[in-house]
VONUTOR-24878 format. One record per atom (N, C-alpha, C): residue in one letter; x, y, z. Coordinates in steps of 0.001 Angstrom, whole numbers, plus 500000, padded with zeros to 6 digits. Layout:
BEGIN
aXYZ/...
***
This chain:
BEGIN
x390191297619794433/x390408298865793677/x390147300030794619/x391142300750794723/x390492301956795333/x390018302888795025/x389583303777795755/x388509305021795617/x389360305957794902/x390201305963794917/x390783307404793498/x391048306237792101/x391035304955791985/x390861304864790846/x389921304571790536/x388406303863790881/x387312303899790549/x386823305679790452/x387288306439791170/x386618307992790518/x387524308279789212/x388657307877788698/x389446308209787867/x388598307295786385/x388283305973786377/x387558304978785901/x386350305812785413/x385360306836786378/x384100307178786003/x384389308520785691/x385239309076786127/x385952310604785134/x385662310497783655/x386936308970783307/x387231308447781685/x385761308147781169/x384929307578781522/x383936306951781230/x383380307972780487/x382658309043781942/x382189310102781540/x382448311196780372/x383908310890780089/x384587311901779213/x384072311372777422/x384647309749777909/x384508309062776435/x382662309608776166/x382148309710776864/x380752309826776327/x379965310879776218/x380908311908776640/x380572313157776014/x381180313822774597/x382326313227774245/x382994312854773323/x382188312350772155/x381737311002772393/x381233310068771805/x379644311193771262/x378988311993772404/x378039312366771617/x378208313946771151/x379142314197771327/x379672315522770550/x379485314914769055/x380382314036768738/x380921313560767471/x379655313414766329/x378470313151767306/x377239312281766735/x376496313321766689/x376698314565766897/x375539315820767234/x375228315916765187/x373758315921764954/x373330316029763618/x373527314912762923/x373602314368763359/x373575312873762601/x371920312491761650/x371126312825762444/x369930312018761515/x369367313625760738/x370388314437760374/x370095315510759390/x370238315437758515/x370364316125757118/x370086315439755736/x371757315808755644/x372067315143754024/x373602314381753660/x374810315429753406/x375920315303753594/x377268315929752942/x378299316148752393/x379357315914752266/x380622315322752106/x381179315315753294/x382025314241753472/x382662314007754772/x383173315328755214/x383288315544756969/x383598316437757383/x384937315982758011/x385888316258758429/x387212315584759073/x387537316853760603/x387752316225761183/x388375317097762361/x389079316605763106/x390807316913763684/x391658316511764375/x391585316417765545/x391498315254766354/x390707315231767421/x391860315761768663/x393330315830767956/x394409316419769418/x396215316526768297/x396290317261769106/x397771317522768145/x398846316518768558/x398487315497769313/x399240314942769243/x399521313568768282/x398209313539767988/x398273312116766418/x397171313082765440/x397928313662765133/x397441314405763597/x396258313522762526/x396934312367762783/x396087311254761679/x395184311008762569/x394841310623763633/x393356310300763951/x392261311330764033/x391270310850763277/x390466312119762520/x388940311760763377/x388052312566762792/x386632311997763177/x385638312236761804/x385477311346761225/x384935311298759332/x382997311182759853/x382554311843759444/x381220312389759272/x380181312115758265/x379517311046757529/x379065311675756575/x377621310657756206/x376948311220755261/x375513310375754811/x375733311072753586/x374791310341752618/x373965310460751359/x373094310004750676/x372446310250750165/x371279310292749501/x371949310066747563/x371536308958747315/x371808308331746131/x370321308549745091/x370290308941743604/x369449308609742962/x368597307259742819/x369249306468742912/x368454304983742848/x368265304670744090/x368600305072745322/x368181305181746942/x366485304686746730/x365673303847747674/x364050304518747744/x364230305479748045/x363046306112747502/x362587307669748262/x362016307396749383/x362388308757749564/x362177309094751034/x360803309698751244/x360438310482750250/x359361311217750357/x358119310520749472/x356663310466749550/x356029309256748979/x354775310426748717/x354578310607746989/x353198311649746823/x352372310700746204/x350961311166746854/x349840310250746355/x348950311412746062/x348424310999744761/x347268311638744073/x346024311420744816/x345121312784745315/x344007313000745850/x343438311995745097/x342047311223745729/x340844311450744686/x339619311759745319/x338920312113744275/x337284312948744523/x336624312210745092/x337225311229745797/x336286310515746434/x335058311267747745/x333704311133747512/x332879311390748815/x333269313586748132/x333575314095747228/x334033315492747154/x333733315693745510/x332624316266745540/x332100316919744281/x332274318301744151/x332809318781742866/x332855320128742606/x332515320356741386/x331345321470741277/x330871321340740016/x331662323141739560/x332103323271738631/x332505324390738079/x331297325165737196/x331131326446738035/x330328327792737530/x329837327810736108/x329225328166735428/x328873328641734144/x329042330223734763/x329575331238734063/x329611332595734004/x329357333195732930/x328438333889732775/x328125334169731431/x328091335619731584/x328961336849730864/x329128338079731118/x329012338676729628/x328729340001729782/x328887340940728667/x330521341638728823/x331343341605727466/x332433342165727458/x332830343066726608/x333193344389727331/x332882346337726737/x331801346720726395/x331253346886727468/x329810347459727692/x330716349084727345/x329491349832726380/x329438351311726021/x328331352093726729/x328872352922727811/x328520353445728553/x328722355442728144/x329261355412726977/x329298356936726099/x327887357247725981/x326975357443726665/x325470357697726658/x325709359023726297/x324661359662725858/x324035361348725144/x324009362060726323/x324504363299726638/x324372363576728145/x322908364652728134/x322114364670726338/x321506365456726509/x320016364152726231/x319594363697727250/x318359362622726853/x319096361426726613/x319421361045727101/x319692359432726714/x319454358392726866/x318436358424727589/x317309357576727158/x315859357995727729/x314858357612726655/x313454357917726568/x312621356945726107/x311231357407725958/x310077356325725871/x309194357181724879/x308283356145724128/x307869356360722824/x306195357751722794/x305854357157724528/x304274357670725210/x304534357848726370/x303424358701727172/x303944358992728397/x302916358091728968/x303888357927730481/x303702356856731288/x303215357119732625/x302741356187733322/x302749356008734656/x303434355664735345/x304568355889736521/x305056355322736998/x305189354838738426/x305413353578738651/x305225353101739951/x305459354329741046/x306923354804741070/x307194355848742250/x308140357155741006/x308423357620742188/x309299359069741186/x310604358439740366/x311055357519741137/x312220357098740562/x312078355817739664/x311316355198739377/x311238354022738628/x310814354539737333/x311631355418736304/x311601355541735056/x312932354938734081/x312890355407732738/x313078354688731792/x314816354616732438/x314894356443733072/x316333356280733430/x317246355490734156/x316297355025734660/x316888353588735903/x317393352523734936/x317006352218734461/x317564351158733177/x318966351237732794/x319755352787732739/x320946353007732304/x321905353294733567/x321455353229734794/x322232353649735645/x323125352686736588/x322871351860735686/x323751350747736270/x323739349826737860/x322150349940738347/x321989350029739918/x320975348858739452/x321253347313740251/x319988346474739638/x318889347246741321/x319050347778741966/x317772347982742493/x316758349170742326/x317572349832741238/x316134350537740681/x316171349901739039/x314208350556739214/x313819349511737493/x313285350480737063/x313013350352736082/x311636351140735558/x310180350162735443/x309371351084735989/x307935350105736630/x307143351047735931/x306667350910734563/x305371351267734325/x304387350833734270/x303012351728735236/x301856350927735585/x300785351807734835/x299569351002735440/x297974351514734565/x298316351154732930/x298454350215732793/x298209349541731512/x298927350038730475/x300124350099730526/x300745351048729626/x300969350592728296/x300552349760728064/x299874349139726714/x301285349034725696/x301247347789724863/x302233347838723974/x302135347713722112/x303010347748721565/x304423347656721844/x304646349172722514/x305905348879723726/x306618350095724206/x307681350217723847/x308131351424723023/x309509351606722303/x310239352582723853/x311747351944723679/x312366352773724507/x313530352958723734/x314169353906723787/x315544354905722694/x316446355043723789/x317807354408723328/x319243355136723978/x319920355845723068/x320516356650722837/x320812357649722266/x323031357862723263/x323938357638722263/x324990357836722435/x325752358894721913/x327071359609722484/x327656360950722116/x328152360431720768/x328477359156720329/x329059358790719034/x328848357287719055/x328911356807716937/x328697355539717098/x329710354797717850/x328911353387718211/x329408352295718569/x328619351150718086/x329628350348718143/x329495349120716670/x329160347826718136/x327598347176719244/x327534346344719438/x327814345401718716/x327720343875719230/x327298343091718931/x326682341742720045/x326283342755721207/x325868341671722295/x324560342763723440/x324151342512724046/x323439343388725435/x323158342236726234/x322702342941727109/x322000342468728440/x320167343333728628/x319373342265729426/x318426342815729903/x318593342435731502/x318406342761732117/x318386342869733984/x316711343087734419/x316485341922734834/x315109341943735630/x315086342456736744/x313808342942737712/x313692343379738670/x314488343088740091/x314088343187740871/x314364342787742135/x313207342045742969/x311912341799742230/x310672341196742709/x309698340434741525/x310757340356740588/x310281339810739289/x309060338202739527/x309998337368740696/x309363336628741242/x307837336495741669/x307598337844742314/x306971338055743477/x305741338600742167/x305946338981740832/x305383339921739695/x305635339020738721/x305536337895737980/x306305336975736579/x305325337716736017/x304260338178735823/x303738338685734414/x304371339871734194/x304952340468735078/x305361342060734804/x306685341897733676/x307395340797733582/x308626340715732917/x308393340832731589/x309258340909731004/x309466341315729474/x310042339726728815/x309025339083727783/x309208338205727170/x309081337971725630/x309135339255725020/x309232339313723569/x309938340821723256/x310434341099722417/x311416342582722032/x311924342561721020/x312348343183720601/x313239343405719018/x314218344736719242/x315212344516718655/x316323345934718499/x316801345798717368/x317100347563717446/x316817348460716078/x318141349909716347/x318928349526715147/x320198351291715544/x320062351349714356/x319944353252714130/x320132353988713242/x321408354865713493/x321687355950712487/x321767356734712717/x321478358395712277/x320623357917712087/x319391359264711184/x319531360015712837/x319484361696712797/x318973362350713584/x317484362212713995/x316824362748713009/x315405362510713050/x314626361279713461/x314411360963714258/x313972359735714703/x312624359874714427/x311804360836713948/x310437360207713504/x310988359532712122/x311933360217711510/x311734359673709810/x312883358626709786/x313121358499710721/x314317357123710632/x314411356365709791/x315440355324709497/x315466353970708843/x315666353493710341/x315474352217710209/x316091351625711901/x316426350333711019/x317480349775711568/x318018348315710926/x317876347636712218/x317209345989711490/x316967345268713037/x318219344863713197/x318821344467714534/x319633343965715060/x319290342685715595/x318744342537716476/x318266341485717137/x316622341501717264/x315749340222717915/x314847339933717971/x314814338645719145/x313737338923720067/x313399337258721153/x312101337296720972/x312026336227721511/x310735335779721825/x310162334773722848/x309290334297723748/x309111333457724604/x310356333026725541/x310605334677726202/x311897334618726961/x311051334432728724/x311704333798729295/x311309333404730397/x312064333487732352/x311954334194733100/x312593334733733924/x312533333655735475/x313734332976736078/x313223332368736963/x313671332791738031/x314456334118738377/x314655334465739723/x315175335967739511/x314735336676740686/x314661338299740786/x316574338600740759/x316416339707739684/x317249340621738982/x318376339544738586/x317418338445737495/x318616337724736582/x318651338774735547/x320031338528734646/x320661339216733670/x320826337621732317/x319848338389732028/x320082337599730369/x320750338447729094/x321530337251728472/x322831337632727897/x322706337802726054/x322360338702725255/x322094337805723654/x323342338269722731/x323452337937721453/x324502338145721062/x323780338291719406/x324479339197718190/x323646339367717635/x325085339692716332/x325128339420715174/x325533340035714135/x325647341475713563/x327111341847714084/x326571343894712930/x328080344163712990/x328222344464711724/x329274345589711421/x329256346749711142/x328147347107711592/x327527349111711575/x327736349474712973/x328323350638712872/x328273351534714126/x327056352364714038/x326522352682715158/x325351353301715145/x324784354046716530/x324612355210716573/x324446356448717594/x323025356206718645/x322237355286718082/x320874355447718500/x320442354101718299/x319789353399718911/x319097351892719627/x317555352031719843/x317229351529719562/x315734351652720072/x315294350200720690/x314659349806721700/x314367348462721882/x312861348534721855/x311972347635721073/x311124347682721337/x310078346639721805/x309590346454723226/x308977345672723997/x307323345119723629/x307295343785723135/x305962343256722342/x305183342878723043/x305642341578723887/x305282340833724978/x305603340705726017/x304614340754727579/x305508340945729067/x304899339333729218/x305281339186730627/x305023338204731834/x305641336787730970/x305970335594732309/x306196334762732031/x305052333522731403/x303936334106731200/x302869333603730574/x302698334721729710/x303161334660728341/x303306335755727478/x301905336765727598/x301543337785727572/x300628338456727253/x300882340073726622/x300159340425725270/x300355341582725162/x299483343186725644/x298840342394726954/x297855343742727127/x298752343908729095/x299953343985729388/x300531343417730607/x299442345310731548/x299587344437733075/x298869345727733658/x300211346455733960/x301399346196734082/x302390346657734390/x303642345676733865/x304729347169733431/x305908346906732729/x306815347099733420/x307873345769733829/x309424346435734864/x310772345285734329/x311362346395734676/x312604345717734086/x313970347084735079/x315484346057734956/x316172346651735478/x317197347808735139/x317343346577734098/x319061347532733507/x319058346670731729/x319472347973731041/x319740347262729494/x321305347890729334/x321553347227728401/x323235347592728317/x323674346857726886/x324522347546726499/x325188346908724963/x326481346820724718/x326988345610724210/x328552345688724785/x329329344903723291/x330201344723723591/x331221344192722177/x330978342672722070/x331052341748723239/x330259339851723171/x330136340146724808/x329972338485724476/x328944338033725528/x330179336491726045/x330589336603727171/x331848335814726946/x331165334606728255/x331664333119727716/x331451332018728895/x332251331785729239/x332750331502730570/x333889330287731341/x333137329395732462/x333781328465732325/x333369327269732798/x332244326447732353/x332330325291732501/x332123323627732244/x330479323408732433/x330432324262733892/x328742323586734613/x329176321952735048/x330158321426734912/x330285319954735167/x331646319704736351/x331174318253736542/x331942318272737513/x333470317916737188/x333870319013738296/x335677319024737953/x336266318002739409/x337522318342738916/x338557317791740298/x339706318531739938/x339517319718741432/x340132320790741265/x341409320533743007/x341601318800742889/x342347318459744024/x343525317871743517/x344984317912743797/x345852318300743740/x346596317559744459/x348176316874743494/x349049315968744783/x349298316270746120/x349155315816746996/x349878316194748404/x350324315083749131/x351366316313750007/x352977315001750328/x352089314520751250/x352024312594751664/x351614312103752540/x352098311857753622/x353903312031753056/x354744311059754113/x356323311984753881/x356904311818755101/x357777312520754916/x358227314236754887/x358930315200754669/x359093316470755823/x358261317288754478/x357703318239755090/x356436319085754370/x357157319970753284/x358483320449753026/x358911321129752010/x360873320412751335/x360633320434750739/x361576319799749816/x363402319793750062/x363657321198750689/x364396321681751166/x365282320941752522/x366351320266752942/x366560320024753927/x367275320893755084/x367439320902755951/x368026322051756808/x369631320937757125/x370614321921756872/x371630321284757116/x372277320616758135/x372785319181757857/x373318318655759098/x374613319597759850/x375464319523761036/x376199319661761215/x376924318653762012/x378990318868762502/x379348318380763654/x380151318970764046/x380085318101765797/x380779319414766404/x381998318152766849/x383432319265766804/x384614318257767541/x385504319860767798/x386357319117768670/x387684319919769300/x388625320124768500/x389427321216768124/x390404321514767250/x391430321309768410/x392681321235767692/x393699321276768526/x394027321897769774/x393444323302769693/x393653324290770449/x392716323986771599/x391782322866771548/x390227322751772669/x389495323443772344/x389371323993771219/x388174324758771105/x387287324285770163/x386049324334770845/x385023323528770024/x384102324424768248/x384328323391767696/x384337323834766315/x382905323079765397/x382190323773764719/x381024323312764428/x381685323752762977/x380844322567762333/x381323322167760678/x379657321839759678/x379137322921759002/x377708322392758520/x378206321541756804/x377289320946756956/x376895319878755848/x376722320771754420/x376140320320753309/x376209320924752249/x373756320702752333/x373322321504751534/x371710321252751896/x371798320155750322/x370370319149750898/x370460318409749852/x368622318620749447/x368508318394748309/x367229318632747669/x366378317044747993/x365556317068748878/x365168315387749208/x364567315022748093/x364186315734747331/x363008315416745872/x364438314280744898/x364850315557744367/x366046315003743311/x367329314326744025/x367434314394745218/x368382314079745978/x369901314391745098/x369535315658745120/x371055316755744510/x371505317505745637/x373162317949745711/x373162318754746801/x373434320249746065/x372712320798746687/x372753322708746412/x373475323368746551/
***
């Protein structure tokens, strides 16, 4: 054989197999309807047919396995909140105390209680002896049926100083010496285990009423009524007292794909062949949904 037909031999070779992987370009991409392309104008009928699919009764392709909690505990929150707190306070006195007091520093009076800040309290010291009535006073009624009390910020560091017995009382007589007061609520042997918790109560009333009085019986977490000092953070009165969550353990874990391409979507196959003219011509696929194996 000679040397111009063995180079003519590896010309053809070379040709068929660039050919051969033109034809095949996108092949292991997801499915279409056949694509057809005329591979030369001179036999019209010899074509180059293209195609895959993805059948409903096919196995799947894609394989989801349900997490489990295995070795992974999650316990879900208890939240326990006050919901429409009335903050329409009296802008002339709105809140006061029954006797005058001592107080820890300049700022630890009754007013700290309403200002919505758990790091100031009201700290009355030198034996301020009880019961201690304290009065909020609002620009107009409002109809509770829930509050909050807010302990210190050192309640810990102080457990007798806390407040563990009280009663509440709304009128709406001006005169607050000659009042009626209707009870609202009442505790007793209430008990505090960490600095500036917020305990939550909830109470029966269909009266609106301008004026509150709370009045404080018993302090410390070993009840006593002679306390050397009275502190507390924040009081507040609101429409309820709302819970979410269990306190128990959940499984808040979720199918995930194990096997197979990370979103559902396939990216379209294509192929490439020569039109009559030699010019190379790219033909895309239709996208197929790998889940439902539908095409889009």
């Amino acid at each position: 054989m000679s040397v111009t037909e063995k180079c003519k031999r590896l010309i053809s070779g070379a040709l068929s197999l660039i050919l051969a992987l033109g034809m095949c370009s996108g092949v292991s991409v997801q499915g279409h309807e056949p694509t057809v392309g005329t591979l030369s104008s001179e036999n019209p009928k010899k074509t180059v047919a293209f195609s895959t699919s993805f059948e409903k009764n096919d196995p799947k392709q894609i394989k989801f396995e349900n997490l489990t909690a295995t070795g992974v505990r999650a316990i879900e929150p208890v939240v326990v909140s006050l919901v429409g707190e009335f903050t329409n306070y009296a802008s002339n006195n709105p809140v006061s105390v029954n006797k005058p007091l001592t107080y820890g520093s300049a700022g630890e009076t009754e007013k700290a209680l309403i200002d919505g800040n758990m790091a100031t309290k009201l700290c009355a010291t030198n034996n301020p002896g009880l019961p201690l009535e304290i009065t909020f006073r609002f620009s107009e009624g409002i109809q509770p049926q829930a509050y909050y009390l807010t302990g210190a910020g050192d309640d810990m560091r102080y457990p007798e100083r806390v407040l563990s017995a009280w009663e509440l009382y709304g009128t709406n007589d001006e005169d607050e010496a000659t009042a009626v007061w209707t009870p609202l609520d009442s505790q007793e042997g209430v008990t505090w285990a960490q600095n500036n918790e917020r305990k939550m109560f909830s109470f029966t009333n269909n009266q609106s009423y301008t004026t509150f009085k709370l009045v404080i019986k018993e302090c410390g977490n070993t009840p006593t009524t002679n306390p050397g000092v009275i502190q507390f953070s924040g009081f507040g009165l609101g429409k309820e007292v709302k819970t979410t969550g269990s306190g128990e353990e959940v499984n808040h874990l979720y199918t995930s794909l194990s096997e197979g391409p990370s979103y559902n979507w396939a990216a379209r196959g294509y192929v490439n062949y020569y039109d009559q003219n030699g010019k190379l011509q790219t033909v895309y696929s239709n996208q197929i949904n790998l889940v439902t194996r539908e095409q889009v």
